[in-house]
N, C-alpha and C positions, 0 to 999 in steps of 0.2 A: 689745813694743808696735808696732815696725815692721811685724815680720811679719802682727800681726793686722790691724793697718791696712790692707797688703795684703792679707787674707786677705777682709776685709770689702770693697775696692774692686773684687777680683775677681767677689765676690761680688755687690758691687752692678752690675760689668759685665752678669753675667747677669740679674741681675735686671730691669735697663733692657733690652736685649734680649729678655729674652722677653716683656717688657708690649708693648717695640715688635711684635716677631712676632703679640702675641694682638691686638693693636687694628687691625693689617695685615689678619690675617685676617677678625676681624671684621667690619670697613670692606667687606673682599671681599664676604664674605657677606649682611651688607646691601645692600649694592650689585645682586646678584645675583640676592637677594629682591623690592629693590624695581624692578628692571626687569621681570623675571618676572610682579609683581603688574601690573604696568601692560599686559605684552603678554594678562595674564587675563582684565585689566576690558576692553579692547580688543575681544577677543574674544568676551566677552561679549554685548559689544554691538555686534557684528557678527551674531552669532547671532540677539541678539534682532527685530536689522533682519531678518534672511531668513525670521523667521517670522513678520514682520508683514507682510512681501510673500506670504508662502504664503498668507497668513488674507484678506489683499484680493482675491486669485486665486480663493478659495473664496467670499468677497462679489459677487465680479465673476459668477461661473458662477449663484451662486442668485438672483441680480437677473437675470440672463441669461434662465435657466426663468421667473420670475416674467413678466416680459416676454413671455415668447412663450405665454405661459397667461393670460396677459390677453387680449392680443390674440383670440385663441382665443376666448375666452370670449366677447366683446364681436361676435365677428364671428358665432360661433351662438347667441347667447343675445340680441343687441343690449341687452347689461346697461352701463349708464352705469357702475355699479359699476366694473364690468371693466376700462371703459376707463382709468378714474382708477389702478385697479391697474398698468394698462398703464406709463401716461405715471410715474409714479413711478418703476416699476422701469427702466425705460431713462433716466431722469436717476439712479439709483442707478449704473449700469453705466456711464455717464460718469463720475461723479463716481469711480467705482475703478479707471478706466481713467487718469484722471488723476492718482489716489495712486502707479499704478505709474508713472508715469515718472517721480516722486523716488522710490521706492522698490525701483525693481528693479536687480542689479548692472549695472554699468558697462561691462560686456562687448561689446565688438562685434555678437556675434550676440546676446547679448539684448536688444539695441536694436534690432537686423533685424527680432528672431521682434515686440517691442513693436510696430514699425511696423506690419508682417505685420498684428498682432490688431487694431491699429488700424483696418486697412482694413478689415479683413475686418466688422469691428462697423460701421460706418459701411453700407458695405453691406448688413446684414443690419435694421440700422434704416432705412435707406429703403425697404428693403424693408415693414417693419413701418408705414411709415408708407404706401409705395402701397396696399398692404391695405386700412391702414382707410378712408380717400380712397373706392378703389374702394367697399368697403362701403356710405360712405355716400351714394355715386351710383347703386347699383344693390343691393341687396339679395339678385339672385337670380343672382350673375353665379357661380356657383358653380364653372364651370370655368377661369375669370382666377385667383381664389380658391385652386384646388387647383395651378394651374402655381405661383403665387407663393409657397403653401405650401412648391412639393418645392423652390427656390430657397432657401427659407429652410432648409430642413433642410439642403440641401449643405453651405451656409454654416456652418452649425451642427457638422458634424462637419469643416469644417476648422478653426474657432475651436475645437474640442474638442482637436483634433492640435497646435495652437498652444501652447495652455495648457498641455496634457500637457510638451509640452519646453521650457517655460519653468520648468514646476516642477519637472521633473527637473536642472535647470539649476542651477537655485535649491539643491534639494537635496542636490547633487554639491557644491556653494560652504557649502552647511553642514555637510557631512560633512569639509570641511577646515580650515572653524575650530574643529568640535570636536576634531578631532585634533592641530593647533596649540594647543589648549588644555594637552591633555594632556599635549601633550611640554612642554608651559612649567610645568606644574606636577609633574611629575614630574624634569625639572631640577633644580628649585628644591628638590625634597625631596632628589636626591644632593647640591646646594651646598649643601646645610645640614648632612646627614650629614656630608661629607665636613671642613668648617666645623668641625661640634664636635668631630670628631675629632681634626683636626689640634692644638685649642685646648685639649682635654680632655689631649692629647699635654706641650704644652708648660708649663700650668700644672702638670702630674704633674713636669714637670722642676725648675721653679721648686719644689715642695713638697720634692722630696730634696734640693735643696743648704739649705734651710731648716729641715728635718725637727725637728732639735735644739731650734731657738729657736724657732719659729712653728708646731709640728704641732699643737698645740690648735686656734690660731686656722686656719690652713690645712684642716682637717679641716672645721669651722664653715664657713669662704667657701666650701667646696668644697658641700656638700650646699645651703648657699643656690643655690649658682649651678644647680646640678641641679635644686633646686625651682623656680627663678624657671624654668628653660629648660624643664622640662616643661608647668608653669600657661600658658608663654608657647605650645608647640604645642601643649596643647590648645585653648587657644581660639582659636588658629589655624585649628585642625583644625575647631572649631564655627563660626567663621564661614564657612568656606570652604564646607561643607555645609549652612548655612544659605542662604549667596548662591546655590548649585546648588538648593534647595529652592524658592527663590520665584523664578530663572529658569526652573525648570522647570513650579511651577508653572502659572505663565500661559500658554505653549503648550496643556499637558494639559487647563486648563479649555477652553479653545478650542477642542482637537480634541474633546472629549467635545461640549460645545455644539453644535458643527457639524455631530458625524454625528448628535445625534439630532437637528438640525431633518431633517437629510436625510434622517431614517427618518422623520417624519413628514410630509417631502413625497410620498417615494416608495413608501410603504405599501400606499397606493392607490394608486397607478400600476405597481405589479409585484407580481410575485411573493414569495410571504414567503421562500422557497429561494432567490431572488434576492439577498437580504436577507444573506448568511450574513457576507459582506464587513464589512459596515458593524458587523456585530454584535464581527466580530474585533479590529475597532479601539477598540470601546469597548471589549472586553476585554483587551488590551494597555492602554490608555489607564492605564486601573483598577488594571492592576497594575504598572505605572510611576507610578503616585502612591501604593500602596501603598509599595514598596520605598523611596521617597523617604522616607515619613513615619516607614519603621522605621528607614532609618539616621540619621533627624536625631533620631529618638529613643536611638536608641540614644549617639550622641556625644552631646548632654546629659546623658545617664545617665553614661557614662565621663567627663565633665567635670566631674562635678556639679550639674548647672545644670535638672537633669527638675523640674520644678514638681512640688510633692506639696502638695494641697489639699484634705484630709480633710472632709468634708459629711455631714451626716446626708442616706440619700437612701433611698426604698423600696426594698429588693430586687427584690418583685415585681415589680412596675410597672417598671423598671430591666431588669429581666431582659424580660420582654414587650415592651417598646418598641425591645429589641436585635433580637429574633428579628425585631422587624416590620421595621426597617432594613434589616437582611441580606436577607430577602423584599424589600424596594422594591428592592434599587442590585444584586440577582443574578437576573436573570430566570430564568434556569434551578437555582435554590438549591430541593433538597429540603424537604421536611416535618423541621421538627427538633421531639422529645416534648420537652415540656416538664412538669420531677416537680418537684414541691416538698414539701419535710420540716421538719417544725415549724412552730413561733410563727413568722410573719413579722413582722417589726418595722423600725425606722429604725436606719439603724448607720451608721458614721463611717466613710465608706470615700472616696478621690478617683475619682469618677466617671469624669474622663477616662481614667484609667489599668485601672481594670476596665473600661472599654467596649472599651481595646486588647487586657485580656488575654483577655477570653471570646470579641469577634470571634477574633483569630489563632486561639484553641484550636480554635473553632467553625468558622471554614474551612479547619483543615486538617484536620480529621475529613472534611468533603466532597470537600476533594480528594483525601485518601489512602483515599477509599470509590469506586473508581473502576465496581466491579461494585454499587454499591449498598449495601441496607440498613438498619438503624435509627439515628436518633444521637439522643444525648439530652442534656441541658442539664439538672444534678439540684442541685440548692439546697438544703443543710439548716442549717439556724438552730438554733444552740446558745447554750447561756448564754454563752461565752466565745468563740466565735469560730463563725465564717460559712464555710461549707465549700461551693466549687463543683465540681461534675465535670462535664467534656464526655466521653461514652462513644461509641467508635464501633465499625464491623464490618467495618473497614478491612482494607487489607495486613499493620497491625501494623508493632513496632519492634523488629530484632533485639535478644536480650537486650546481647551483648558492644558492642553500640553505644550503647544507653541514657545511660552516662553522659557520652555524647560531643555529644547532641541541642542543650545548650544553649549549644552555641559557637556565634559568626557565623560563617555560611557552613557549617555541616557540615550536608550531607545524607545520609541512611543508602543504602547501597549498593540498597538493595530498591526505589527510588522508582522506579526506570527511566527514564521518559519524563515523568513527571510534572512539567509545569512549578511551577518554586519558586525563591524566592535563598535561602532556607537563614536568615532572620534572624527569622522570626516567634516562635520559643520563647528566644530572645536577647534580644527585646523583650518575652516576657512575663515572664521568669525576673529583669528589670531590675526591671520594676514591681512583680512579686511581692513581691522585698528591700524596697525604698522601703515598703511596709505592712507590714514584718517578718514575713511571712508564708514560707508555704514552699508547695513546690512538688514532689510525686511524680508517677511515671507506673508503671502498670503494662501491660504487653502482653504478647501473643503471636504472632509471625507469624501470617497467612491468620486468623486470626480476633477480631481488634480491639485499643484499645487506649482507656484510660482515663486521663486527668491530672485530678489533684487537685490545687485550691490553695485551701489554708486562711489565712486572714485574722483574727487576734486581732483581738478589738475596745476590749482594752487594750494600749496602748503607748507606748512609752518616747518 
C-alpha cells in the first residue's frame, strides 16, 4: 500500500509538472501570438496610411493637370466654363496638399521635400492667377502669356521631381512595413510550431507514465486536442488571408481607378505607344487581384467554409455573358468559338463557382496559346449531367506532369517565361469536388490541350 502510494505521488509529481511545463508553454506561445498579432495590425495600418498618401499624391498631380487645362482653356477659348474648371481644380490641390501634411511620414526630409512642394505650388498658382488677371486686362498680350506659360512649366517639372521623391520615399517606408510584417508573421508560425512541439512532446510523456490506466482516455484528449489545434489554424489561416484580401483590395481598386482615369485623360493628349506603361499597371493590377481571390478561395475551400449555392441558371446565356466579360476587363483577349450540344435547359449548378472554373480554364488556354490559334468553349447538355470543355492549340502539358497540374503552385517545366502563380486549376479542381463533379485533361506538347469538367445534375 505504501509503495503504491508512492508510486502514485510520484506519479502525481509528474503529472503536476508537466501540466505546469504545458500551460508555461502555452502561456509562451500565446503571449508570442498575441504580440505578433498586434505588431500585424500595426502594420497594417501603417501600410494602409502610405497608401493613402500615395492615392493623395496621385489626387494632388490630376488636380494639378486639371488646373493647368483650365486655365489653358479659359485663356484660348475665354470659356467661363473653363474657368470654373480652373478655380475648382486648385482649391482641390490645396485641399490634398493639406491632407499631405497629416499624411505624409514624419521624416525630416519628407517634410523638406513637403515644404519644397509647397512652395513651389504656391508659385505656380500665382502664377495661374497672374495669367488670368493678365487675360482679363488684355486679351491679346499673347507674349506676357507665353513667357508666364514657360514659368509655369519650369514650375511644373520641379513639382513633378518633387513628387517623384516623395513617392519613392513613401514607397521605400512601405516596402518596410511589408517586410516587418512578414517577419512578424512568420515568427509567430516558428513560435507556434515550435510551441506544439515542445507540448505535443510533453503531453506524449505524461501518456507513457499513464498508458496503463488512462490510454483510452488519453488517446480521445489526445486527437481532440489535434482537432481543436487544427480548426484553430485553419481559421487562423482564413482570417489572416482574408484581412490580406481586403487590405489589398482597396489599394488594387485604386491603382486600377487611377490609371484608367489617366488613360482617359491622356489618350488624347499622346500617343497610344505611349500608352504601354499604364497599360502594364492595369495588368499586374489584374493579376494581383486575381492571385488574391484564388488564394482566399482556395483556404475556404481547405477550411471548409467555400459557400456552394446551387441555382437553376441558363447555361447558355451563362456561358455568353462570360465570354462577354472576359472581352470587357481583357482588351487584348482573342476571339473564343463558342459550340453548343444538345437541349439547353436550366440546371442547378452555383453560378459563382462555374464563373471561376470556366474563366481560370478559359485564360489559361490564352495564355499558354502564346503563338496563337483557335480556342473553344463546347457545352454539351445531357440527360444526367452538363459537360464543359475549354479546347486550346497551346504549348500543351507534358504527359508525366499531368497528374501533377492540380497542386498549388505547380507549374509544368514547358511554361518558360509565361507569367502565372500556379493556383488556377487548384481552384478549379476545388469547385469542381463541391458539384461532385470530375475533372480530366487531355494534351499533347506543341499541339494543344483540352480539360473536361462534367457536373451531375443529381447529387448527394
Amino acid at each position: 500500500m505504501t509503495q503504491q502510494f508512492m508510486k502514485w505521488s510520484l506519479q502525481g509529481k509528474w503529472i503536476a509538472g508537466g501540466f505546469c511545463v504545458t500551460l508555461l508553454l502555452m502561456g509562451l506561445v500565446s503571449f508570442a501570438s498575441y504580440k505578433n498579432t498586434i505588431e500585424i495590425r500595426e502594420s497594417a495600418n501603417r501600410v494602409q496610411h502610405t497608401y493613402e498618401t500615395l492615392n493623395t499624391l496621385t489626387d494632388f498631380y490630376a488636380a494639378m493637370t486639371v488646373a493647368e487645362s483650365g486655365r489653358r482653356g479659359y485663356i484660348f477659348f475665354g470659356s467661363r466654363q473653363e474657368l470654373e474648371r480652373h478655380q475648382n481644380a486648385v482649391k482641390n490641390m490645396q485641399s490634398e496638399i493639406s491632407a499631405l501634411q497629416h499624411q505624409i511620414h514624419t521624416s525630416s526630409n519628407q517634410q523638406q521635400r513637403l515644404a519644397l512642394l509647397n512652395s513651389l505650388v504656391n508659385q505656380r498658382l500665382a502664377l495661374f492667377e497672374q495669367s488670368i488677371q493678365l487675360y482679363q486686362k488684355d486679351k491679346l498680350a499673347f507674349q506676357a502669356q507665353g513667357l508666364i506659360t514657360e514659368k509655369s512649366v519650369n514650375l511644373r517639372e520641379k513639382i513633378l521631381n518633387v513628387l517623384a521623391e516623395i513617392k519613392a520615399e513613401e514607397k521605400r517606408y512601405l516596402r518596410i512595413c511589408l517586410q516587418q510584417s512578414q517577419y512578424s508573421i512568420h515568427s509567430r508560425t516558428i513560435i507556434e510550431i515550435l510551441g506544439t512541439i515542445l507540448s505535443f512532446v510533453v503531453v506524449s510523456s505524461l501518456c507513457f507514465i499513464l498508458y496503463r490506466q488512462w490510454v483510452k482516455r488519453e488517446k480521445y484528449e489526445e486527437l481532440e486536442r489535434s482537432l481543436a489545434q487544427e480548426k484553430e489554424l485553419s481559421e487562423l489561416k482564413l482570417r489572416l488571408f482574408s484581412m490580406i484580401s481586403h487590405e489589398f483590395r482597396t489599394p488594387l481598386s485604386v491603382i486600377l481607378l487611377s490609371s484608367q482615369l489617366l488613360k482617359e485623360i491622356l489618350q488624347e493628349l499622346v500617343d497610344s505607344t505611349q500608352l504601354k506603361n499604364l497599360y502594364r499597371i492595369q495588368s499586374s493590377a489584374k493579376l494581383m487581384n486575381q492571385l488574391i481571390t484564388d488564394l482566399l478561395t482556395l483556404t475556404r475551400a481547405e477550411a471548409g467554409k467555400l459557400d456552394f449555392n446551387p441555382q437553376f441558371i441558363n447555361i447558355e446565356s451563362f456561358c455568353l455573358n462570360l465570354l462577354e466579360d472576359l472581352q470587357l476587363f481583357h482588351i487584348k483577349l482573342p476571339a473564343i468559338k463558342f459550340i453548343k450540344n444538345g437541349r439547353f435547359f436550366r440546371t442547378q449548378i452555383d453560378e459563382k463557382l462555374l464563373y471561376s472554373i470556366l474563366s481560370n480554364l478559359l485564360l489559361n488556354a490564352i495564355k499558354y496559346s502564346p503563338q496563337g490559334g483557335n480556342i473553344y468553349l463546347i457545352v454539351n447538355c445531357e440527360q444526367e449531367a452538363t459537360i464543359f470543355q475549354v479546347k486550346d492549340e497551346g504549348i500543351g502539358i507534358p504527359q508525366q506532369e499531368q497528374q501533377n497540374i492540380y497542386e498549388p503552385f505547380y507549374r509544368c517545366q514547358n511554361v518558360e517565361n509565361i507569367v502565372g502563380t500556379g493556383l488556377g486549376l487548384a481552384v478549379v479542381k476545388k469547385c469542381v469536388e463541391l458539384h461532385q463533379g470530375e475533372i480530366s485533361v487531355e494534351s499533347e506538347v506543341g499541339f494543344g490541350t483540352i480539360f473536361t469538367v462534367k457536373i451531375p445534375h443529381n447529387r448527394e
